[in-house]
VOPAGU-2260 file (C-alpha; in pm, 1 decimal, decimal comma):
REM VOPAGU-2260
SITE   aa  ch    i         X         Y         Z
SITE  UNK   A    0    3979,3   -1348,8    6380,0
SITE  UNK   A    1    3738,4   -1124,8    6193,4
SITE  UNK   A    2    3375,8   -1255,1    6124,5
SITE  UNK   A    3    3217,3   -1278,1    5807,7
SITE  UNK   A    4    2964,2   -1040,5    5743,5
SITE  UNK   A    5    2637,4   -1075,2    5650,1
SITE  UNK   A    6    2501,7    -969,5    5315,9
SITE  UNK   A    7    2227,4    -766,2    5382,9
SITE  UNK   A    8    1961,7    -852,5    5149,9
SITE  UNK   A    9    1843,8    -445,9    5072,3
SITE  UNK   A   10    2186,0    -386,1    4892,4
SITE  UNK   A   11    2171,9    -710,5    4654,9
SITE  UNK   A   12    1859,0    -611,1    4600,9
SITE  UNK   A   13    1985,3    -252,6    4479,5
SITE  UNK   A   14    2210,1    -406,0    4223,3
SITE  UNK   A   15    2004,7    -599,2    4012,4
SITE  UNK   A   16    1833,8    -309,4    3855,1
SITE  UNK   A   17    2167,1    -215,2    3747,9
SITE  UNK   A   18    2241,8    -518,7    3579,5
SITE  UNK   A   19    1878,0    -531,4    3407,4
SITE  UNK   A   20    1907,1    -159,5    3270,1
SITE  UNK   A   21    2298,4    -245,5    3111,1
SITE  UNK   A   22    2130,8    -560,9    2974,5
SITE  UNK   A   23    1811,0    -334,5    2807,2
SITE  UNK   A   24    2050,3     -52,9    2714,0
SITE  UNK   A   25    2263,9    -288,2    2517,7
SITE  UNK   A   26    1952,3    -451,6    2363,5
SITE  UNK   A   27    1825,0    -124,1    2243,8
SITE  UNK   A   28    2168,1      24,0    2110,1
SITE  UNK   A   29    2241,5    -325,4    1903,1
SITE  UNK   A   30    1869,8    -295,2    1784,0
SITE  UNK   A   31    1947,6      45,2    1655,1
SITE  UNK   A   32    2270,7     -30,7    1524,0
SITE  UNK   A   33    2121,4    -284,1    1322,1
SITE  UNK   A   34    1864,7     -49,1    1199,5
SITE  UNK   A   35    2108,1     215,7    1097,9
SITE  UNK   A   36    2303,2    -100,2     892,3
SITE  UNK   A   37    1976,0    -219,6     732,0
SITE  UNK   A   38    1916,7     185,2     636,4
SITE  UNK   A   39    2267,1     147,2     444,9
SITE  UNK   A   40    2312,2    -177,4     274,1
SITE  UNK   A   41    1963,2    -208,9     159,9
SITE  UNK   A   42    2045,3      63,5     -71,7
SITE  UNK   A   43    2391,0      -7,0    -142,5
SITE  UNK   A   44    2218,0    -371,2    -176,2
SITE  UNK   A   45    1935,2    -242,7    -454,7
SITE  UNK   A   46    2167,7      20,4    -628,9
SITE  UNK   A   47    2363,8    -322,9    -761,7
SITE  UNK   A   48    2013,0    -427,6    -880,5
SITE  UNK   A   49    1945,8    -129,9   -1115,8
SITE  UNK   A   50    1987,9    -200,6   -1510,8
SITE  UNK   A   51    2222,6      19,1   -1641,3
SITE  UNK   A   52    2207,8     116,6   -2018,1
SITE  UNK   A   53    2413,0     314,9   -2259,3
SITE  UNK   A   54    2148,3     645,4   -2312,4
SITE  UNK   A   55    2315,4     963,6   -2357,2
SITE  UNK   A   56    2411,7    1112,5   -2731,4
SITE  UNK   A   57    2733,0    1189,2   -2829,5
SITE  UNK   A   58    2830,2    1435,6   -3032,4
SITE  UNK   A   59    2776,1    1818,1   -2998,6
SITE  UNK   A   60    2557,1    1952,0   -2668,0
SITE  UNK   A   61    2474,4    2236,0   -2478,9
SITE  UNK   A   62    2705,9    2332,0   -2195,2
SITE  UNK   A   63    2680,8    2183,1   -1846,3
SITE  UNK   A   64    2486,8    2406,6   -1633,5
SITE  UNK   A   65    2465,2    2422,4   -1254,5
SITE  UNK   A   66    2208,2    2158,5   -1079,2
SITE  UNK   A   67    2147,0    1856,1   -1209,3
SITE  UNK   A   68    1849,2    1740,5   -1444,2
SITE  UNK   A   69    1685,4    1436,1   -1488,7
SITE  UNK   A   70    1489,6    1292,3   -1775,9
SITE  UNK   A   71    1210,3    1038,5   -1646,6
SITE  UNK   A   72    1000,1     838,8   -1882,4
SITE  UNK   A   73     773,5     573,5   -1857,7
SITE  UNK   A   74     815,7     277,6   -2077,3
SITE  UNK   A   75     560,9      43,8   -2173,5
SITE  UNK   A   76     806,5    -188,1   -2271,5
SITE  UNK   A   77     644,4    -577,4   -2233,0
SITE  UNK   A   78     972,6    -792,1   -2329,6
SITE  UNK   A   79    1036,8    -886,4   -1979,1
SITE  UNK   A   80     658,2    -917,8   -1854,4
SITE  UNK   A   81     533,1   -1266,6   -1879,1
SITE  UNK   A   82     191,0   -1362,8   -2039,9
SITE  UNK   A   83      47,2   -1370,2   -1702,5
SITE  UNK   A   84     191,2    -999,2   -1570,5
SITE  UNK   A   85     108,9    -885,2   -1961,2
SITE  UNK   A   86    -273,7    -995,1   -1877,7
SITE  UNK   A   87    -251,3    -839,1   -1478,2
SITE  UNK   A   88    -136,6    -534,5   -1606,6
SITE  UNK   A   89    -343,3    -511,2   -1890,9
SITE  UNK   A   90     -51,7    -417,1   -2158,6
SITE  UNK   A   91    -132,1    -632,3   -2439,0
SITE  UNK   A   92       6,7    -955,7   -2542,5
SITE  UNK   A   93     227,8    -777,1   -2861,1
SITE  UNK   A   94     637,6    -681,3   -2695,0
SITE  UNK   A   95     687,1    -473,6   -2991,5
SITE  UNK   A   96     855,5    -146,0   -2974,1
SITE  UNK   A   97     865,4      12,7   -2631,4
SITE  UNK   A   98     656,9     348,8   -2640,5
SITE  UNK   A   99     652,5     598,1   -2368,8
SITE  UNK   A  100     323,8     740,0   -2142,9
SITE  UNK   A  101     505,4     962,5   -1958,6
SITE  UNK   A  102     795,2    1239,4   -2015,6
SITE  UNK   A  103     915,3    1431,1   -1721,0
SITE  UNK   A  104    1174,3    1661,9   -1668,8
SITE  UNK   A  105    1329,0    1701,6   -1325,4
SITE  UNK   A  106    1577,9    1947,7   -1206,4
SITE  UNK   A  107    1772,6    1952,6    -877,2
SITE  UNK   A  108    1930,1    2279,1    -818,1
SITE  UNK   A  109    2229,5    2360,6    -638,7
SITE  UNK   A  110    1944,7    2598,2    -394,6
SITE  UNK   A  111    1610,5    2638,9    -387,4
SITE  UNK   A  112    1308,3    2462,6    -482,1
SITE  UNK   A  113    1346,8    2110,7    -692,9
SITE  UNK   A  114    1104,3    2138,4   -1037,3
SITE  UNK   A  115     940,3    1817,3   -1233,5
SITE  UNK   A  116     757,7    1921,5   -1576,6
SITE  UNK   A  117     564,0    1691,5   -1738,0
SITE  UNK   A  118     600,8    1704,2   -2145,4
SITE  UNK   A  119     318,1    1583,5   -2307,9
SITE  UNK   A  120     423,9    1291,4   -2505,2
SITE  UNK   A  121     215,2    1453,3   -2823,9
SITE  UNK   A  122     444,7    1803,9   -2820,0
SITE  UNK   A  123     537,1    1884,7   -3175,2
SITE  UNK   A  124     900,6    1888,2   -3190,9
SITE  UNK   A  125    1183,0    1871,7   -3490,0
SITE  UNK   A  126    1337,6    1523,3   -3445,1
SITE  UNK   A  127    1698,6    1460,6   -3531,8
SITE  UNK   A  128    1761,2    1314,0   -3851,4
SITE  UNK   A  129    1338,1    1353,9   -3923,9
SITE  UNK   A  130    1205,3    1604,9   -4196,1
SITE  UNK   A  131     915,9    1784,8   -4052,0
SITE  UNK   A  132     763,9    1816,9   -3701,1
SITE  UNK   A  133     694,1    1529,9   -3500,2
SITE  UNK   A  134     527,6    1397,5   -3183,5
SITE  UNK   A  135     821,9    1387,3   -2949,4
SITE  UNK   A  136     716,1    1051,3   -2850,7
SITE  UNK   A  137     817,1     909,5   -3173,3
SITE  UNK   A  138    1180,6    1023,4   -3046,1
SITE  UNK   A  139    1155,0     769,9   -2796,7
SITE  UNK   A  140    1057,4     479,3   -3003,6
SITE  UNK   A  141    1388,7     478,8   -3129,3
SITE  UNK   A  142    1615,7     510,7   -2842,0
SITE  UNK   A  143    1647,5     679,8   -2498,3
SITE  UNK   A  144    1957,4     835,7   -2671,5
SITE  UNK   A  145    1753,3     998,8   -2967,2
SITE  UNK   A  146    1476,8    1154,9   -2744,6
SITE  UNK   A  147    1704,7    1316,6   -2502,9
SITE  UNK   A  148    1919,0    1472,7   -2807,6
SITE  UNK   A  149    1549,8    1606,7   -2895,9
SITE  UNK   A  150    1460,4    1759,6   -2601,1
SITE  UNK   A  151    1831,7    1916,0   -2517,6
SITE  UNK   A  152    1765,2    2111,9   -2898,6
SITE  UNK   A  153    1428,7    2185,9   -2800,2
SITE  UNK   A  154    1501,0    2368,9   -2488,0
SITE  UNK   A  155    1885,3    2415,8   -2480,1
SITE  UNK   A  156    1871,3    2231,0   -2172,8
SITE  UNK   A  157    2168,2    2002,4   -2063,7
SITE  UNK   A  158    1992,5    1655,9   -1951,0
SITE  UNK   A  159    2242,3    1530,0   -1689,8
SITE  UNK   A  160    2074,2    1163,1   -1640,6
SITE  UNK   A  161    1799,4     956,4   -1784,3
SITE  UNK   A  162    1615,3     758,3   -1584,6
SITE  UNK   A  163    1314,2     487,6   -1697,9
SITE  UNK   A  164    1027,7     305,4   -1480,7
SITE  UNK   A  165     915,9       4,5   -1661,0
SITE  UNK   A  166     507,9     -99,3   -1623,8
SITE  UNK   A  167     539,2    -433,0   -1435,0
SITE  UNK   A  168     790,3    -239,7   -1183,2
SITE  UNK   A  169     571,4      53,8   -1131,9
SITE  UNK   A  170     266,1    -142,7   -1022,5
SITE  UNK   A  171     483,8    -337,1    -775,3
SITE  UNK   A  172     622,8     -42,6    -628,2
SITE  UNK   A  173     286,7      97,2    -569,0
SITE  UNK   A  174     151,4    -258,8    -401,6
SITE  UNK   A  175     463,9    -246,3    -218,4
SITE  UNK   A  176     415,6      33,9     -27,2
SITE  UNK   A  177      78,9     -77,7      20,5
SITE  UNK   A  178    -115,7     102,6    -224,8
SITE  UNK   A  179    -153,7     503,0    -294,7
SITE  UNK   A  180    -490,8     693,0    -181,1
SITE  UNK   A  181    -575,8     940,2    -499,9
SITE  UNK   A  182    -860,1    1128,4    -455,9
SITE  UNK   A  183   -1120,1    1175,5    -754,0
SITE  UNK   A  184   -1282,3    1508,2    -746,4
SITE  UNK   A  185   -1556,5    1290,7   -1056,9
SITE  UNK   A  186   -1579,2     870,7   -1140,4
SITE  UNK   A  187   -1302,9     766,1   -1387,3
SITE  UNK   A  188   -1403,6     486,0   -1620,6
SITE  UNK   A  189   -1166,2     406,0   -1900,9
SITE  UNK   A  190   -1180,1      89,7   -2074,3
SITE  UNK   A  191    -871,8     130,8   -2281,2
SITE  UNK   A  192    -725,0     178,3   -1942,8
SITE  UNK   A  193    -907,6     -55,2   -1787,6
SITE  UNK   A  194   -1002,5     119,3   -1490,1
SITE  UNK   A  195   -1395,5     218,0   -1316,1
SITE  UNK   A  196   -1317,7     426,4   -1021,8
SITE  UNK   A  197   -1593,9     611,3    -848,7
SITE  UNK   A  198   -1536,0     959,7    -724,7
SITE  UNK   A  199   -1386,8    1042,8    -394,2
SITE  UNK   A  200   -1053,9     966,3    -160,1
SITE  UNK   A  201    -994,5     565,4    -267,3
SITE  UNK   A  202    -646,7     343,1    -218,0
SITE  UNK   A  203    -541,3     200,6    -547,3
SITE  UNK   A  204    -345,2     -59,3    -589,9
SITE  UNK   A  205     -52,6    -114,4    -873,4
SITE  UNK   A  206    -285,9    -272,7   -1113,4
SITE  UNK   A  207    -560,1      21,9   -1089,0
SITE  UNK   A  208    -286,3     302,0   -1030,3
SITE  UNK   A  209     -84,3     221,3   -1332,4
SITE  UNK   A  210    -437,1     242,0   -1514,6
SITE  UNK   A  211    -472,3     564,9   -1379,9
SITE  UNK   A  212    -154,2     743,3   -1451,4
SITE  UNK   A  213    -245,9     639,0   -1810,4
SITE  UNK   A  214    -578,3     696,9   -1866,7
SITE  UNK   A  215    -609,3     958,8   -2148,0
SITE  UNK   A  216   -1024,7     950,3   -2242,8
SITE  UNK   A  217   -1174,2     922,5   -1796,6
SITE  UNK   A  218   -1156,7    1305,6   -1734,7
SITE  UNK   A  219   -1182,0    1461,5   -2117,3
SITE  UNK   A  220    -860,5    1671,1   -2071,3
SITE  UNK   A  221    -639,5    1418,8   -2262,2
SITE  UNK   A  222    -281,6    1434,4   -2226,9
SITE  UNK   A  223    -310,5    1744,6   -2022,0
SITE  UNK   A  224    -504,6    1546,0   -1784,2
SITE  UNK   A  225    -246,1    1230,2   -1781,4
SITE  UNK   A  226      -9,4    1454,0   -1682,4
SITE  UNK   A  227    -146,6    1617,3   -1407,2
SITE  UNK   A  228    -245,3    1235,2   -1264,4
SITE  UNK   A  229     117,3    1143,7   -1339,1
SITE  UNK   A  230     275,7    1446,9   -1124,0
SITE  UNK   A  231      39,7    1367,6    -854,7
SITE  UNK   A  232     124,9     967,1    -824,7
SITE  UNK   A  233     518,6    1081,5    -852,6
SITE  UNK   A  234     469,0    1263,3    -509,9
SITE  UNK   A  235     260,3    1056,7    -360,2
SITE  UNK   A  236     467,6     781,4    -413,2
SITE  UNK   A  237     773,6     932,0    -346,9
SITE  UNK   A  238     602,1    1068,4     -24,2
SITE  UNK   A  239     499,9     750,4      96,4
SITE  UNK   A  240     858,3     557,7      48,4
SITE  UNK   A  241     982,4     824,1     238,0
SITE  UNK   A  242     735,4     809,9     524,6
SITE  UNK   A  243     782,4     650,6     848,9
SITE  UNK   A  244     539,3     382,5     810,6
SITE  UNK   A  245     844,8     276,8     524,1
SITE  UNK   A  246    1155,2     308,2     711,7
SITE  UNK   A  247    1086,5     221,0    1014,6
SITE  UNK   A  248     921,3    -117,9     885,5
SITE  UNK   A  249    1264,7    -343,1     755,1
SITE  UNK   A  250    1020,6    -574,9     525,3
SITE  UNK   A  251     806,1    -284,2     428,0
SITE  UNK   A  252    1176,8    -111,1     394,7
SITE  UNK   A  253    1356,5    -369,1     209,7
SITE  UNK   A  254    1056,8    -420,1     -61,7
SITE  UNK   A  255     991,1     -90,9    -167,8
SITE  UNK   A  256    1387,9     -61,1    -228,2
SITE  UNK   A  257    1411,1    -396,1    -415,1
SITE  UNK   A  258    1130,0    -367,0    -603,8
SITE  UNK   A  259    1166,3      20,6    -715,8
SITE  UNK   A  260    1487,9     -12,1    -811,1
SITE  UNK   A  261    1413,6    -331,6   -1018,4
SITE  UNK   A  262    1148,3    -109,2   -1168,6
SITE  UNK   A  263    1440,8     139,8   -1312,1
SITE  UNK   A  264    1647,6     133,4   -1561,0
SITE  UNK   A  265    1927,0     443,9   -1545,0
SITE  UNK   A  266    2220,8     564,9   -1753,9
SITE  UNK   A  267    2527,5     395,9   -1728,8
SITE  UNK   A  268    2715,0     748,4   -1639,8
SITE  UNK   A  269    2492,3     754,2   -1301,1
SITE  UNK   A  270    2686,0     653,3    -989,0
SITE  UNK   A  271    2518,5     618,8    -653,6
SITE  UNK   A  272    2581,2     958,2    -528,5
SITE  UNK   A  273    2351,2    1041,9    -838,7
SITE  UNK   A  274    2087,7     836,9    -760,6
SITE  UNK   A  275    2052,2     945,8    -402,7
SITE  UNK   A  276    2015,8    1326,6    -509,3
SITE  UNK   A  277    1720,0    1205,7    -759,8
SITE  UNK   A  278    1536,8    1029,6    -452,5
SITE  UNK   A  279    1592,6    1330,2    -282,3
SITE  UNK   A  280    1425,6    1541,2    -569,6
SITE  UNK   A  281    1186,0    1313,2    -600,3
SITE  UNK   A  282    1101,5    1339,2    -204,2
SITE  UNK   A  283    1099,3    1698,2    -261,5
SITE  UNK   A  284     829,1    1689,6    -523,3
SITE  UNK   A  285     624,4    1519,7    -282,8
SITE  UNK   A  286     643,0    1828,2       7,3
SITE  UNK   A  287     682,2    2205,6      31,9
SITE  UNK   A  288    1047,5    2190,9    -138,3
SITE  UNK   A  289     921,6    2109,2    -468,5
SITE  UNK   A  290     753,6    2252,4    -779,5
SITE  UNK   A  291     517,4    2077,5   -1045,5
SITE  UNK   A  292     394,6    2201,1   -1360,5
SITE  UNK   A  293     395,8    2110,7   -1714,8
SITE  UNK   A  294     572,3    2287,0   -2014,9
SITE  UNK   A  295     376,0    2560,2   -2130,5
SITE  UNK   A  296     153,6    2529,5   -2454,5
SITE  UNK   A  297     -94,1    2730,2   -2686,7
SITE  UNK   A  298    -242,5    2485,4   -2902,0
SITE  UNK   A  299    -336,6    2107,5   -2831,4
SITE  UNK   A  300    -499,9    2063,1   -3165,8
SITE  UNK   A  301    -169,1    2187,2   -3379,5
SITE  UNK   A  302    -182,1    2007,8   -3739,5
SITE  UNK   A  303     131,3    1843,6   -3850,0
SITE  UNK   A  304     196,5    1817,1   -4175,1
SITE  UNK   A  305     199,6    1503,4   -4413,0
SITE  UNK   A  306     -86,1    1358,3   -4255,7
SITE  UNK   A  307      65,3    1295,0   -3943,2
SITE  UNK   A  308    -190,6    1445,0   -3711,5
SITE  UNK   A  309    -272,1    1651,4   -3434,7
SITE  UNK   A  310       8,4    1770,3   -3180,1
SITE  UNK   A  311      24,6    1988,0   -2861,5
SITE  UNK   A  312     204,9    2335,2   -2973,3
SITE  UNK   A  313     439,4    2463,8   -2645,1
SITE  UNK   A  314     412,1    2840,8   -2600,2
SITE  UNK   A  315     730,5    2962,1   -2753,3
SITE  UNK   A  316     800,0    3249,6   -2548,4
SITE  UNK   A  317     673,8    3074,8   -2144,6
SITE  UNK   A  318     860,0    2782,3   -2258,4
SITE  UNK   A  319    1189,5    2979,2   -2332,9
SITE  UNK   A  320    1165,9    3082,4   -2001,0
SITE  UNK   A  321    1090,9    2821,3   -1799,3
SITE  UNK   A  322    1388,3    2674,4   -1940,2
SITE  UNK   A  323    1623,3    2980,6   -1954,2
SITE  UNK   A  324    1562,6    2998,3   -1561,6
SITE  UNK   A  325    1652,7    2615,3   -1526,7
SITE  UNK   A  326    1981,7    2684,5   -1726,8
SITE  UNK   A  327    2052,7    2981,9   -1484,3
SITE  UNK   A  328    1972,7    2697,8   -1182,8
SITE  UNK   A  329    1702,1    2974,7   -1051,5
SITE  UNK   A  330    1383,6    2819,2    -974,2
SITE  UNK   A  331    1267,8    3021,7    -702,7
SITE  UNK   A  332    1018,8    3227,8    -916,1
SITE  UNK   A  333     885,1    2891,9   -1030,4
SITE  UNK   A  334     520,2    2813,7    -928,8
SITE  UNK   A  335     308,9    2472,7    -935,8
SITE  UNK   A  336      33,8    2465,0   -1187,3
């Protein structure tokens, strides 16, 4: 009759660890599985969020060309800002008709680097259905639909998608990543904007960055100068949702999706797939794969007739082919200015 053996007390010993590291290996991989799911249905999650509006014009348009281009504006549009976020934000207590600060053009080519222009919102265009020249802004006063018909005969451009940022969503997107450092090479003091920033490398918040992008009188370069400031905060934004300090933080994560896409309001023709190559272009704005400049001009004091003011003049000839090269989908002779 055989003996029982004892259990020497090295080898139990010996399989514990074994036990402990399948235990921490399957903590970690459902820790990272659960990451990877938060990385997809947040989106899928904040894509249903995003207001989606009838924008394009019908009628006849130039041809599709390859890449895809986006029209961005920025809407000062108060309807769905209470009295309270109206006073935060400084916007006025009057809804009225939404007006735009900001015009951008951004185009994501098949190859090579992704370009955003800024068009200044007083560029003297011919407006659709509107005898004379006007300020192109005046397009957008009334309808998405009406300004992007103006720009496509301005520059024989197809405009593939339209996409708006609202005021109340842009200054939560900017508090929800935490704030944006700018740095002022002078003190900006604006009290139309309502900003008084000193000079040097500062974090603003969404109250003092919207002020900011706006500000048209701080720096004495006007439009040209809210322009520039407005292609700066697009990439650093876009920079910082993009950054680590973002993704790999789920609240950080999950607020900067909810609350930029509640900021937007897109086309109706835009699916998902669309939207995910204009965060990419807008990432790419931010780095080495991008290009920012604004639409070339030769006069910023250009008289328009019937007493309706001063207007920026483009440069006819630059302009043509800035945009002839977009239209060909080459941007790789395109340079930031």
């Amino acid at each position: 009759m055989s003996q029982t053996q004892p259990i020497d007390p090295r080898r139990a010993n010996q399989r514990r660890p074994k036990k402990r590291r399948n235990w921490f290996l399957r903590t970690v991989g459902l820790i990272v599985l659960l990451f990877v799911l938060t990385l997809i249905a947040v989106p899928l999650y904040a894509w249903g969020r995003i207001d989606k509006i009838e924008a394009m014009p019908t009628g006849e348009r130039p041809a599709d060309t390859p890449g895809t281009t986006y029209l961005m504006v920025g809407s000062d549009a108060r309807e769905d800002l209470s009295r309270a976020e109206r006073a935060r934000l400084h916007t006025g207590g009057d809804a009225g008709p939404a007006r735009t600060d900001s015009i951008m053009l951004m185009h994501v080519p098949e190859s090579g680097p992704t370009v955003l222009i800024s068009i200044p919102r007083d560029s003297a265009v011919n407006i659709p259905g509107v005898e004379g020249r006007q300020k192109i802004n005046a397009a957008f006063n009334k309808g998405p639909a009406l300004l992007i018909q103006t720009l496509e005969n301005t520059t024989g451009l197809r405009i593939d998608h339209y996409v708006e940022v609202g005021f109340g969503g842009f200054a939560s997107v900017i508090d929800s990543v935490g704030g944006i450092e700018m740095c002022l090479p002078k003190a900006m003091k604006d009290d139309d904007a309502h900003i008084d920033l000193p000079a040097g490398c500062q974090e603003l918040d969404g109250v003092n960055a919207l002020g900011y992008v706006r500000s048209r009188k701080a720096d004495g370069k006007n439009d040209f100068g809210r322009t520039e400031r407005q292609r700066q905060m697009v990439g650093a934004v876009a920079k910082k949702a993009a950054s680590p300090s973002t993704i790999l933080n789920p609240f950080r994560y999950y607020s900067v999706a909810t609350k930029g896409v509640d900021a937007l309001t897109v086309d109706q023709d835009m699916n998902l797939f669309d939207f995910v190559k204009f965060a990419r272009g807008m990432k790419a704005i931010s780095g080495s794969g991008g290009v920012a400049l604004s639409v070339p001009t030769s006069d910023d004091n250009y008289g328009l007739c019937c007493n309706r003011g001063s207007a920026v003049k483009w440069d006819t000839k630059k302009a043509t082919a800035l945009f002839d090269a977009l239209k060909q989908d080459n941007t790789s002779g395109l340079k930031s200015s």
